[in-house]
Structures are given as structure tokens and as C-alpha cells.
C-alpha positions as CSV (number, residue, x, y, z in Angstrom):
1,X,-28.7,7.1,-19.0
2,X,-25.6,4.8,-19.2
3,X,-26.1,3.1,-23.0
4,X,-25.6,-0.5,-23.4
5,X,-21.9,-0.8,-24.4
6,X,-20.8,0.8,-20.8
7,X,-23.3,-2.0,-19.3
8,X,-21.6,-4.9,-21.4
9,X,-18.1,-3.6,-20.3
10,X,-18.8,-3.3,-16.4
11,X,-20.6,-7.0,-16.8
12,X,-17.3,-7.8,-18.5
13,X,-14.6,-6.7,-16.2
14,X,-16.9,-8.6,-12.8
15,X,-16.8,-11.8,-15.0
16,X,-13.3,-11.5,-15.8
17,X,-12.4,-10.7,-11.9
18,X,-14.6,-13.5,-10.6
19,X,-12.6,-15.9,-13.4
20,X,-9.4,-15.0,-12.2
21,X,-10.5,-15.6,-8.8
22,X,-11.7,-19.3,-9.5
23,X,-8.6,-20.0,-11.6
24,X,-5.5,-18.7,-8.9
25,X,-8.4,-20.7,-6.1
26,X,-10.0,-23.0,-7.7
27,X,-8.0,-24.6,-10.5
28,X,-4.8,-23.7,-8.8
29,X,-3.8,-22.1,-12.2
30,X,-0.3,-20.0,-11.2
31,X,-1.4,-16.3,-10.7
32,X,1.1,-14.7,-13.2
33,X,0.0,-17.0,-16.2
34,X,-3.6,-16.3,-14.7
35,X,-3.6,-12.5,-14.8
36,X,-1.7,-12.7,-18.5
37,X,-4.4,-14.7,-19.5
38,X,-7.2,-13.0,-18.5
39,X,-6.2,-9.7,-18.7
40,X,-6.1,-10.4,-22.9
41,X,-9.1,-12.5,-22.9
42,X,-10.9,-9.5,-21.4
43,X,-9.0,-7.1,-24.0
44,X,-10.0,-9.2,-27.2
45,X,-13.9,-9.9,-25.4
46,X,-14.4,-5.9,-25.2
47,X,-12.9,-5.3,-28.7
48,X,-10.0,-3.1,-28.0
49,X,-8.0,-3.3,-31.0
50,X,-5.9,-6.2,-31.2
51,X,-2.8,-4.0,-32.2
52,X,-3.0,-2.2,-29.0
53,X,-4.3,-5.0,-27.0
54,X,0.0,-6.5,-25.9
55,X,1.3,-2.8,-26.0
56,X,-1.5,-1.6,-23.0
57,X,-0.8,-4.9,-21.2
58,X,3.3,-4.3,-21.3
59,X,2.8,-0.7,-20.5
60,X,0.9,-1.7,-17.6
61,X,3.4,-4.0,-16.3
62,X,6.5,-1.5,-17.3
63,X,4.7,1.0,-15.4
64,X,4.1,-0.6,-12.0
65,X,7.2,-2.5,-12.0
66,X,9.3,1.0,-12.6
67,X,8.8,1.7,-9.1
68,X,7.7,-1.6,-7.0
69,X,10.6,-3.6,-8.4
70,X,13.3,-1.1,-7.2
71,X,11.0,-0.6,-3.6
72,X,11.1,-4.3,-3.3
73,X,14.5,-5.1,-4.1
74,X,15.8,-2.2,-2.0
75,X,13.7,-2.3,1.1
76,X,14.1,-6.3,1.2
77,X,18.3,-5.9,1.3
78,X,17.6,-3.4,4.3
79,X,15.3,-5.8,5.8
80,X,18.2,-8.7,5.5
81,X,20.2,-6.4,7.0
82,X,18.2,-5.6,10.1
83,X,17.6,-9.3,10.1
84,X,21.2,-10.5,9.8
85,X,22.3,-8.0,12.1
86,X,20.1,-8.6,14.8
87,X,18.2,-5.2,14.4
88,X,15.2,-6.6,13.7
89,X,15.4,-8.6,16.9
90,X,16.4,-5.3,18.8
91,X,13.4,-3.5,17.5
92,X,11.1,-6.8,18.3
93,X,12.2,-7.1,21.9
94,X,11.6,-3.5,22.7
95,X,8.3,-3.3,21.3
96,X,7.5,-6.2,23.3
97,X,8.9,-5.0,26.7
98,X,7.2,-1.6,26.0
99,X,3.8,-2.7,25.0
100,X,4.1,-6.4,26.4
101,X,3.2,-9.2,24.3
102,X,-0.4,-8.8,24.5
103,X,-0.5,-5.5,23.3
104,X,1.7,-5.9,20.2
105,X,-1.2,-5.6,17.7
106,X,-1.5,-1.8,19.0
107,X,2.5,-1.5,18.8
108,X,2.1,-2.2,15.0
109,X,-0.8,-0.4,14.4
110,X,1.3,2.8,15.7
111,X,4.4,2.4,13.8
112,X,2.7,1.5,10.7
113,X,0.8,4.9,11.4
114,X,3.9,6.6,11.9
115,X,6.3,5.0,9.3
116,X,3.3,5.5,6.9
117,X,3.2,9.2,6.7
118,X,6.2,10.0,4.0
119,X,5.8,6.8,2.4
120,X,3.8,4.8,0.2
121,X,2.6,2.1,0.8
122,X,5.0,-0.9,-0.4
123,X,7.7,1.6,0.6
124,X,6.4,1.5,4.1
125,X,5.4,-2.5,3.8
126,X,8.9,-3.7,3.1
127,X,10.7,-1.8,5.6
128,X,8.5,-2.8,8.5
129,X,7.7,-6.6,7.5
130,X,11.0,-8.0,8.7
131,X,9.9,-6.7,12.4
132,X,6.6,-8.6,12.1
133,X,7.9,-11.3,11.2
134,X,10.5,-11.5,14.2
135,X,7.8,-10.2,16.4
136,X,6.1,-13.2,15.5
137,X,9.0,-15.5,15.9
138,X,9.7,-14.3,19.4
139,X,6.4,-13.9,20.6
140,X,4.7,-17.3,18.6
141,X,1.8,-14.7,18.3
142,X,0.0,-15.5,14.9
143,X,1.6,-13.6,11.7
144,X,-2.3,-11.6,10.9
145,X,-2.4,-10.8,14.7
146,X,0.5,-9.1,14.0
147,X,1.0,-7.7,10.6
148,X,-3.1,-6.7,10.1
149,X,-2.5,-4.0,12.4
150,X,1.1,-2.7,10.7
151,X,-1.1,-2.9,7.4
152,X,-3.8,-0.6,8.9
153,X,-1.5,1.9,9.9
154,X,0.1,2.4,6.4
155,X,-3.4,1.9,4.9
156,X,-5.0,4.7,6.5
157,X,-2.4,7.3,6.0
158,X,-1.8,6.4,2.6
159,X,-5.6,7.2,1.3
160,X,-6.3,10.0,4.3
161,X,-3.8,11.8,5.7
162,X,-1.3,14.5,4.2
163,X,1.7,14.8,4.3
164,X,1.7,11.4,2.9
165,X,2.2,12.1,-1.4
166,X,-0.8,10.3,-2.3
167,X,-3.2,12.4,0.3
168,X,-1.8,15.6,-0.9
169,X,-2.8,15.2,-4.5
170,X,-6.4,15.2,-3.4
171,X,-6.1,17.8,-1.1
172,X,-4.3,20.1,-3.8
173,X,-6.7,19.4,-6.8
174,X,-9.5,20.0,-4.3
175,X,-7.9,23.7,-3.0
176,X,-7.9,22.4,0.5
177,X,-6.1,23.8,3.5
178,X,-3.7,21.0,4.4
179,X,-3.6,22.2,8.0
180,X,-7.1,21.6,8.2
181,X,-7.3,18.5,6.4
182,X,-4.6,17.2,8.7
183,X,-6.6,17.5,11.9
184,X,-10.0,16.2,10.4
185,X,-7.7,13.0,8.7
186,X,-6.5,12.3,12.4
187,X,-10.3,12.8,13.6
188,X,-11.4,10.2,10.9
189,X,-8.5,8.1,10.4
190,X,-6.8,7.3,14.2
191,X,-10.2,5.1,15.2
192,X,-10.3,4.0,11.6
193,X,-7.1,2.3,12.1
194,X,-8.0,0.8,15.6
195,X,-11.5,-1.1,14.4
196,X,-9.6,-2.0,10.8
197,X,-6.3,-3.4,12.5
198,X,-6.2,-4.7,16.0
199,X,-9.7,-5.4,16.4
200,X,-10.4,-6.8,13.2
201,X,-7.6,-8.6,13.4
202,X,-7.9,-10.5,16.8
203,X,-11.7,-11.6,15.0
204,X,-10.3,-12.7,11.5
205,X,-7.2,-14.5,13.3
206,X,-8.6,-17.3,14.7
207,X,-10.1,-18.0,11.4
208,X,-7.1,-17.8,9.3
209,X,-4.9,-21.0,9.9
210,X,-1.3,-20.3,7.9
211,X,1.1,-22.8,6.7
212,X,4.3,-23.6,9.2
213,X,6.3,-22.5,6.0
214,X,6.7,-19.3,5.2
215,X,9.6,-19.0,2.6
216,X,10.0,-14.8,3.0
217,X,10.1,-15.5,6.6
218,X,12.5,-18.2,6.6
219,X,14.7,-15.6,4.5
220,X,15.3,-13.3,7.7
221,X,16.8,-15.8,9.2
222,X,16.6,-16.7,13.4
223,X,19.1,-15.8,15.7
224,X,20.4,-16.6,19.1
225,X,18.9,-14.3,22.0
226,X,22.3,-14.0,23.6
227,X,24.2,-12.6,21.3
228,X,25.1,-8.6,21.3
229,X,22.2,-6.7,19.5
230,X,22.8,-3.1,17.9
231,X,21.9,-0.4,19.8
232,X,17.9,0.3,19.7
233,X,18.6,4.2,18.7
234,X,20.8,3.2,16.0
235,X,18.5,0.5,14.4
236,X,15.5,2.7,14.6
237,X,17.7,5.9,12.7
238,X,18.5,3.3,10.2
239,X,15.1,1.9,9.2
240,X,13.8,6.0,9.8
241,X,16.7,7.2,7.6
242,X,14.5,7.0,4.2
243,X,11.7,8.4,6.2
244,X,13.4,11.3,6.9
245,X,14.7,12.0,3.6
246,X,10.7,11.8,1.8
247,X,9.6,14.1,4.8
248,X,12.2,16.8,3.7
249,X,11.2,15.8,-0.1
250,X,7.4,16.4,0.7
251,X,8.5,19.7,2.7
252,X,10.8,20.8,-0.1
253,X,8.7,23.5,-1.6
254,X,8.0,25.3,2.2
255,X,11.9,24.9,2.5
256,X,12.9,26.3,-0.2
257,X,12.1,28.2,-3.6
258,X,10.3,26.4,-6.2
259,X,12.5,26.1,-9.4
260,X,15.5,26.9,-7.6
261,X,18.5,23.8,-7.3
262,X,18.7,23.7,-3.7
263,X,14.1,22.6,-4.0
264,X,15.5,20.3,-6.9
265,X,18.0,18.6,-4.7
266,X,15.6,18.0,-1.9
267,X,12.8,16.9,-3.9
268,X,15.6,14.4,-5.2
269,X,16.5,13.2,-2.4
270,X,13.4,12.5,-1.3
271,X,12.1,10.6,-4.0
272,X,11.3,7.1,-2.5
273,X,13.7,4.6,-4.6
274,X,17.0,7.4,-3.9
275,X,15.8,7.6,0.0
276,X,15.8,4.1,0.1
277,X,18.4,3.6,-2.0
278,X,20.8,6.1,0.5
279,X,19.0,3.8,3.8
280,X,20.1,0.3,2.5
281,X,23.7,1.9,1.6
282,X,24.1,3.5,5.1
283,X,22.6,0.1,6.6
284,X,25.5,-1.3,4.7
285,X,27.5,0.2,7.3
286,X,25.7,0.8,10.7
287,X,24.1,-3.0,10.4
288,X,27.4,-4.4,8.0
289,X,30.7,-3.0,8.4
290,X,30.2,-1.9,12.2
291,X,29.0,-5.1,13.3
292,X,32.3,-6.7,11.9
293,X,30.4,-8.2,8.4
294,X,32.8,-8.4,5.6
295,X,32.2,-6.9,2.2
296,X,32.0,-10.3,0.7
297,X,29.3,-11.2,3.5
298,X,27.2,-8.0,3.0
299,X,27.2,-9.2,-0.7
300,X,26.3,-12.3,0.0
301,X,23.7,-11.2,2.0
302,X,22.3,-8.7,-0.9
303,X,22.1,-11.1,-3.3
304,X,20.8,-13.7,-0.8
305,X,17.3,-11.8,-0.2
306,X,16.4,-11.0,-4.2
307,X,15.7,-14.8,-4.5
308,X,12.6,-15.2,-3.4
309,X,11.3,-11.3,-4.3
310,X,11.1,-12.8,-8.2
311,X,7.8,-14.1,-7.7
312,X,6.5,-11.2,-6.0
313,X,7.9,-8.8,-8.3
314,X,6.4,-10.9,-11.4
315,X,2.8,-11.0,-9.5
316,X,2.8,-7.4,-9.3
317,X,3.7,-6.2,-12.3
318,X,1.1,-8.5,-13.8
319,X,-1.5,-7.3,-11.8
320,X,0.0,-3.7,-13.4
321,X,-1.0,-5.0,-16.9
322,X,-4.6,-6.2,-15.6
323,X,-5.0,-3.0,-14.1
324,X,-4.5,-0.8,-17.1
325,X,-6.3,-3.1,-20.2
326,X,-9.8,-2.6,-17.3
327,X,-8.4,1.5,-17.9
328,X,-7.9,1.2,-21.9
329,X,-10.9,-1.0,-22.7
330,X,-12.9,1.2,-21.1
331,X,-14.5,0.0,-18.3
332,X,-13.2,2.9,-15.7
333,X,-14.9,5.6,-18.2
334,X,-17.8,3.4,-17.8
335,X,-17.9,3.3,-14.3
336,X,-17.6,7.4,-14.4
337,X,-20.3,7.8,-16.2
338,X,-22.4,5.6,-14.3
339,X,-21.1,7.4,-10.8
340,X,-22.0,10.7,-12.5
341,X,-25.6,9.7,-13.6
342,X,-26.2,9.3,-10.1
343,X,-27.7,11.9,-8.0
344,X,-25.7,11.9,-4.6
345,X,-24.3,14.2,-1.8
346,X,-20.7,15.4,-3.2
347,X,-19.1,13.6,-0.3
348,X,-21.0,10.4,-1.2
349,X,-19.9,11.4,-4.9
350,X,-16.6,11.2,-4.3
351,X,-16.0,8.6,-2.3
352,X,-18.6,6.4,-4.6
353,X,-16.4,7.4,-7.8
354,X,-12.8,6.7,-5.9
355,X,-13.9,3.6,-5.1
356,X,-15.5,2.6,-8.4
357,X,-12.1,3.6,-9.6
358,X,-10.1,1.3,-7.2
359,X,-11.9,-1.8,-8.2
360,X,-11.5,-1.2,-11.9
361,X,-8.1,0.2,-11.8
362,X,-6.3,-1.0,-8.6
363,X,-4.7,1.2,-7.5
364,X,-5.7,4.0,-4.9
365,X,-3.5,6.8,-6.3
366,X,-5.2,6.4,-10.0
367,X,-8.5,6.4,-8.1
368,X,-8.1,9.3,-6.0
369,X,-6.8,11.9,-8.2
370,X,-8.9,10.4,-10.9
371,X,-12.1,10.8,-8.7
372,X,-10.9,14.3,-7.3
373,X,-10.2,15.5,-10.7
374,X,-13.9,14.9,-11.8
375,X,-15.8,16.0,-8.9
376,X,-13.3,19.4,-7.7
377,X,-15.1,21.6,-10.4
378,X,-18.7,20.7,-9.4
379,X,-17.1,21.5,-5.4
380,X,-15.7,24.8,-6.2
381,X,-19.1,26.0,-8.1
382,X,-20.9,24.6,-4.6
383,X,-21.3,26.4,-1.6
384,X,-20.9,25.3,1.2
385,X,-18.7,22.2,0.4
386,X,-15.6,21.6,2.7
387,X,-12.9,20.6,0.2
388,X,-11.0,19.3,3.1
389,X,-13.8,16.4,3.8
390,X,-14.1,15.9,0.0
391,X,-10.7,15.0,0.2
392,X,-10.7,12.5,2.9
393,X,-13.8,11.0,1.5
394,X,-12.2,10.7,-1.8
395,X,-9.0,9.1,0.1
396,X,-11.4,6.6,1.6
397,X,-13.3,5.5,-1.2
398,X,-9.6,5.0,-3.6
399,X,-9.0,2.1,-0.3
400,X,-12.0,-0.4,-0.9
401,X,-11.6,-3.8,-1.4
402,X,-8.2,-4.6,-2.7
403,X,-8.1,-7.1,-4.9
404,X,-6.4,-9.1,-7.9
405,X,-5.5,-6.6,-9.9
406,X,-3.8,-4.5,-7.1
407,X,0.2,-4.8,-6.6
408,X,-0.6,-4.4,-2.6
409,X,-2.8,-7.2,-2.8
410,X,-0.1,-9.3,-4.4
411,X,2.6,-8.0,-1.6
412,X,0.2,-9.5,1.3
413,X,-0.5,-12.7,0.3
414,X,3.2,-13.9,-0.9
415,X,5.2,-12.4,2.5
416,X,2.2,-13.4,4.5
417,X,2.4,-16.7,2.8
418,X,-1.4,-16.8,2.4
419,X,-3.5,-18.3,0.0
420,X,-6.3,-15.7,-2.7
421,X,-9.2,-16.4,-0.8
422,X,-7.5,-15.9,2.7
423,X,-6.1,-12.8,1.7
424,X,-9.3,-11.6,0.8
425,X,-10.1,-12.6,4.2
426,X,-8.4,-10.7,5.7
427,X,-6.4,-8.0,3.4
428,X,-9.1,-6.9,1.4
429,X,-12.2,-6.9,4.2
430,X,-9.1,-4.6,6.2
431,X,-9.1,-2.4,3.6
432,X,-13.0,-2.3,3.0
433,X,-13.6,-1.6,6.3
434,X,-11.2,1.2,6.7
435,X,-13.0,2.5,3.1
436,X,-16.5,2.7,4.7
437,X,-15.5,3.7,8.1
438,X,-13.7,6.5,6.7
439,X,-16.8,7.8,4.8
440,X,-19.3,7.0,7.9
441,X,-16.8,9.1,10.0
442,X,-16.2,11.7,7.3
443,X,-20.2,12.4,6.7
444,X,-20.3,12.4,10.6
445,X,-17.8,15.0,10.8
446,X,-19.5,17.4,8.2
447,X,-22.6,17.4,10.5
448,X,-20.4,19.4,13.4
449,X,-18.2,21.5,11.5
């Protein structure tokens, strides 16, 4: 039985969540001071030692912001430079004479998909945003009509289908064939992304009314129709470029010899800060230099686009620090222990435990390969289990409910310019009902194959 401690912190950690809530809502309390706050109230209330109690906040911040504040701050000077240079608009107008304007929602949904699959998921956020948003300044269509959809897409390929980095961790620690895990992810995870985007987002749209100010918006800036647009194909190899390189990163080892300096160099090169770092250099020319912007004007425009990113940056990493005192005090041991006292299916297991995980933690990567971890060596010792379904389920559960003290969360609502509650609304119901669709379809599966 779970003892009376591992009670007290659980009971803990929903207090603190609900407190942060009503503060950032409620009291209007600015979030960074808010998660600071709470995150060491929570801390001192479970009795973590007070010596550790700043060091496991910093390290939680130093951590996160090690590789969102680089993804930020690079994909938002290639999105400036799609906007500046009109790429952006390119990109938006074909879209919209492809799909037509009432079927944008299912445009997004398909490139999010598709940009998705290397990338995680703020790599894949900040390169596509600065299309929604000129999709929704062309089209006046509402900004969650839109960008739900785009976040579905990366959603769904992030927790369930390889090659994307964070799927393949769960498929390796489970021994699964990829191949296999591939097709059943598609099964699972292509209708997944219709209900959770498009269609939840024409319901929830109506009922989310945005402010006409939207300062990341305003930062890729309007532009007049008539002027002369880069070429589609080389917009489109410009925002891909970073794509490309991760594919060849996650395809290094099939490629080439593992230890040898030619694997080395492409896992390098594939890494997701150097991939994007190579995109917004080369968009430095293909957007800059070739459509006549001076150095002193693509500088200008670099240093324009951090501004407003300071906020977002801050939130995140603060959400970071939240995330791991919940891991240090305890509380996601707790929640293990109670996920393993319970006497479940293996595919319920796992997705129950990954998304335990995610709502102590925040982060899906922590809670899938946290969850696969525990549950892999009770698979391989039971026959009959398909690891690849274990892994999907696990992918599933590591997506539930984002909330405060996930860096995604914080993304959404300051680009969408979208208050706590409304991006629980609508972000974090997305993500929940992309979580238990993807284990409804996943048990569903295991019945027929």
C-alpha cells in the first residue's frame, strides 16, 4: 500500500498546481514570480532540505533553458526572416489557394504532421508559428482555428511516432521493431490528429475570444500583397533546411558506423540547436542578401525579434524549475509507486504511469522514458505483449494535460496571446484528447493484431 508520506506529497503538489493556477488567473500575480514562488513554498512544505531546496530549482531552470532558449532565439530570427522577406506570405497564399480558405485548419494539421517528425516540439512550434500567424492575417480566420490544428500535428508525432527522437526512446527501451511501430503510430495517431486539431478546434473557437493585440504577431510584421514574393520552392527548402539535417542526424547510425567520425559528424549536424543554427544562417542569405537586405538590415532585423522572446524564455525556464523541485521532493516516486500498486493491463500501465509522469514532471520526454523504463522489464518477462503498442501507449499517456509547469504550455499562451485559463481551454484539453484517444485507439488495435 502507498504509506502516508507518498499521500501527503501527491495532496501537496495538486494544492500547489491549483495555487498557481488561482494566482497567474485569479490574482493576476505575474507567472514568473508565481512559479518561483510556489515552486519553493512547495519545496520547504514537503521538507526537502533547505540547502538543496534553490540548487534543484536553478538546475531546473539551467536545464530547460539550455535548449529552449537557443530553439527560441534561433527559430524566432528565421521566422523574422520569412516574415520580412515575404516568405511567410508566400507560404500562406499557397496554402490557401491549395486547400482554399475553409480548409486551412486541415493544411496545418498536415504540415505540423510533417514538420513534426525530426523535430521536437518547440523546434517544430517556432518555425511554423510565423505562417499561422500570416495565415491568419490574410485570411481574418481566428488565430485557434488555425494554429490548434498546426499544434496537433507536432503533438502527436512528438509522443507517437518514430522517427521523431522522443518516440524512439520508447521504442528502443521497449526492444520494439521501429518499422512496425511506425505503421501502428500512423494507424493510431493520423485520426488522433484530425478529432484533436481541426475538429476540436472549429468547437473550442467560437468560445475563445482573443485580444486584437497580439505583440509576437505584431513582430512579423504586414506586408503589401503586391510586392515580389520569394519563390515558394525556395521558402519551403529554407524553413525544411533544419528538418533535413535532424532527419539525417536520427538516420546517422543506418548511414554510417557507430563510433566512427563520419556517424559523429552527422549526429552533429543534426542536433536541433546546430540544424537550426545552419537554417537561420542560410535564411540569412536566401531570405537576406538575395532579396537585396543589407547586412546592417538583417542585423537589425535579428536583434529586432529577441525583444519580445524575453518573457517567454523566462516563463519557460521557470516552469523548468517547478518541474524538477515536483521530481526532487518526491512527488513523481510517489506517483510510481501508486501506478505500480495498481493492478492493470500493461498497456493501461504504461500509459497510466507516463501520464502520472507528465503531470508531475511536465514534460513528455521525462515521462515517457521514465514510464518505459519501469514497465519494459515486466513486458519482456510477459508473453504475449507487443512492445510496439506499449510504446505508443506510453507516447500517449507522456501527452496528457499540459499544464503550468510545462515549457510547451508557456510557448502557447504567450505567441497565442492567450490568457492561463484559455489556454487550458484549448491547449491542454488538445493535448488531453490526443492522450486518451491515443490509448482508446492503441487498446483497439491490440484486439486485431
Amino acid at each position: 500500500m502507498i504509506d502516508h508520506h507518498s499521500i501527503f506529497l501527491l495532496v501537496s503538489a495538486f494544492v500547489s498546481v491549483i495555487c498557481l493556477i488561482l494566482l497567474i488567473a485569479v490574482v493576476k500575480l505575474n507567472p514568473v514570480i508565481t512559479l518561483i514562488v510556489i515552486a519553493l513554498s512547495l519545496a520547504v512544505v514537503v521538507g526537502m532540505p533547505l540547502a538543496t531546496v534553490i540548487h534543484s530549482f536553478e538546475a531546473g531552470v539551467g536545464s530547460t533553458l539550455g535548449h529552449i532558449a537557443i530553439v527560441v532565439a534561433l527559430g524566432t530570427m528565421l521566422g523574422k526572416m520569412m516574415a520580412e522577406s515575404g516568405g511567410a506570405d508566400q507560404i500562406a497564399y499557397t496554402l490557401i489557394r491549395l486547400f482554399g480558405e475553409k480548409n486551412i485548419p486541415w493544411a496545418m494539421v498536415v504540415i505540423g504532421f510533417l514538420v513534426g517528425l525530426p523535430a521536437f516540439f518547440e523546434v517544430g512550434f517556432v518555425l511554423l508559428i510565423p505562417i499561422v500567424f500570416t495565415v491568419v492575417r490574410r485570411t481574418g480566420t481566428s488565430l485557434i482555428l488555425v494554429g490548434l490544428p498546426m499544434l496537433a500535428g507536432l503533438s502527436v508525432v512528438h509522443g507517437l511516432v518514430p522517427p521523431h527522437p522522443a518516440a524512439l526512446l520508447a521504442v528502443t527501451i521497449y526492444k520494439a521493431d521501429v518499422g512496425r511501430t511506425i505503421l501502428y503510430a500512423l494507424i493510431v495517431g493520423i485520426p488522433t490528429a484530425v478529432v484533436a486539431g481541426p475538429i476540436f478546434a472549429k468547437l473550442i473557437a467560437p468560445h475563445v475570444h482573443l485580444g486584437k493585440e497580439n505583440q509576437m504577431a505584431k513582430d512579423f510584421s504586414d506586408h503589401d500583397k503586391e510586392r515580389n514574393l520569394p519563390s515558394f520552392g525556395l521558402t519551403l527548402f529554407t524553413i525544411l533546411l533544419p528538418v533535413f539535417l535532424m532527419l539525417i542526424g536520427s538516420w546517422a547510425d543506418a548511414i554510417s558506423a557507430r563510433g566512427s567520425a563520419l556517424n559523429g559528424g552527422l549526429h552533429l549536424i543534426g542536433n536541433d540547436d546546430l540544424a537550426l543554427l545552419v537554417g537561420v544562417l542560410f535564411s540569412f542569405v536566401t531570405l537576406g542578401k538575395m532579396r537585396g537586405f543589407s547586412g546592417e538590415t538583417i542585423l537589425r532585423f535579428s536583434n529586432e525579434c529577441l525583444a519580445p522572446t524575453a518573457t517567454i524564455t523566462l516563463l519557460v525556464g521557470a516552469g523548468g524549475g517547478f518541474g524538477r523541485i515536483l521530481q526532487d521532493s518526491g512527488v513523481s516516486n510517489a506517483i510510481i509507486v501508486l501506478a505500480m500498486h495498481s493492478h492493470v493491463p500493461l498497456i493501461l500501465l504504461a500509459w497510466i504511469l507516463a501520464a502520472l509522469l507528465r503531470l508531475a514532471t511536465g514534460s513528455a520526454t521525462v515521462a515517457m522514458t521514465t514510464a518505459a523504463g519501469i514497465v519494459a522489464p515486466i513486458a519482456l518477462n510477459s508473453p504475449g505483449v507487443h512492445p510496439e503498442l506499449l510504446a505508443i501507449a506510453t507516447g500517449a499517456g507522456s501527452l496528457i494535460f499540459s499544464h503550468v509547469n510545462d515549457g510547451g504550455f508557456w510557448l502557447v499562451k504567450e505567441y497565442f496571446g492567450m490568457s492561463v485559463v484559455q489556454t487550458i481551454k484549448t491547449w491542454s484539453v488538445c493535448e488531453t484528447i490526443i492522450s486518451v484517444m491515443g490509448l482508446i485507439l492503441t487498446i483497439a488495435l491490440s484486439l486485431v493484431v
